[in-house]
SEKOLGU-799454 format. One record per residue (C-alpha): x, y, z. Coordinates in Angstrom, 1 decimal. Layout:
<gukols>
       X       Y       Z
       X       Y       Z
...
</gukols>
This chain:
<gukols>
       X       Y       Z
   343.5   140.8   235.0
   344.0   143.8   232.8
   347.2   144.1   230.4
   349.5   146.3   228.9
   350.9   146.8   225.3
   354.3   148.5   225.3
   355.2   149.9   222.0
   359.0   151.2   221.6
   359.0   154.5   219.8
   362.6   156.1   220.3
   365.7   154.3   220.3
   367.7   153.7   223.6
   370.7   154.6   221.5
   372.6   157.7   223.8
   370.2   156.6   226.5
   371.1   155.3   230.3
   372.3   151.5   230.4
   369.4   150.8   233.2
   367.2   152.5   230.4
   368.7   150.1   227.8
   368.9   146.8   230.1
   365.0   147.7   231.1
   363.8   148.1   227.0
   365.6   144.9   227.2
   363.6   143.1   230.1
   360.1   143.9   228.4
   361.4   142.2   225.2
   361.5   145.5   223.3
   364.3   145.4   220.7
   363.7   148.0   217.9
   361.9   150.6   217.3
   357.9   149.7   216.3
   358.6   146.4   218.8
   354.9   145.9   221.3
   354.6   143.3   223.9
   351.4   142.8   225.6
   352.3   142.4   229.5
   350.0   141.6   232.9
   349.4   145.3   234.8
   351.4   144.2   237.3
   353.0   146.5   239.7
   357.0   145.1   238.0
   356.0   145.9   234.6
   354.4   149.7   235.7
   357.9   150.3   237.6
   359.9   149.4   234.0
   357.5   151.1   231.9
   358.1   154.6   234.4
   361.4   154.2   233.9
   361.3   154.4   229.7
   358.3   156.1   229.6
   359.8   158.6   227.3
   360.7   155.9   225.0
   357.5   154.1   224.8
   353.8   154.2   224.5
   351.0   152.3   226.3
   347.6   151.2   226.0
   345.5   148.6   228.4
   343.9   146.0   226.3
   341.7   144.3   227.9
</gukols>
């Protein structure tokens, strides 16, 4: 199965608290932070909903 790799590039800070609590839930922290993740339909829905806060690639 393919993956993802998040990488934070804005800060949550002024942001949404679902935006916040969802940077949170991929295990983002800071800004520079990347998690690789399964391409699973969960971690698409989270990644929509910072998408302007974050960057992604599929690693393979």
């Amino acid at each position: 199965m393919s993956q993802l790799k998040v990488t934070q590039k804005k800060s949550a800070i002024g942001g949404k608290q679902n935006q916040r609590d969802t940077l949170r839930s991929l295990g983002l922290k800071r800004i520079g932070d990347s998690v690789v993740k399964e391409d699973r339909p969960e971690v698409r829905g989270m990644v929509t909903t910072v998408a302007h806060l974050v960057t992604v690639e599929e690693v393979d």
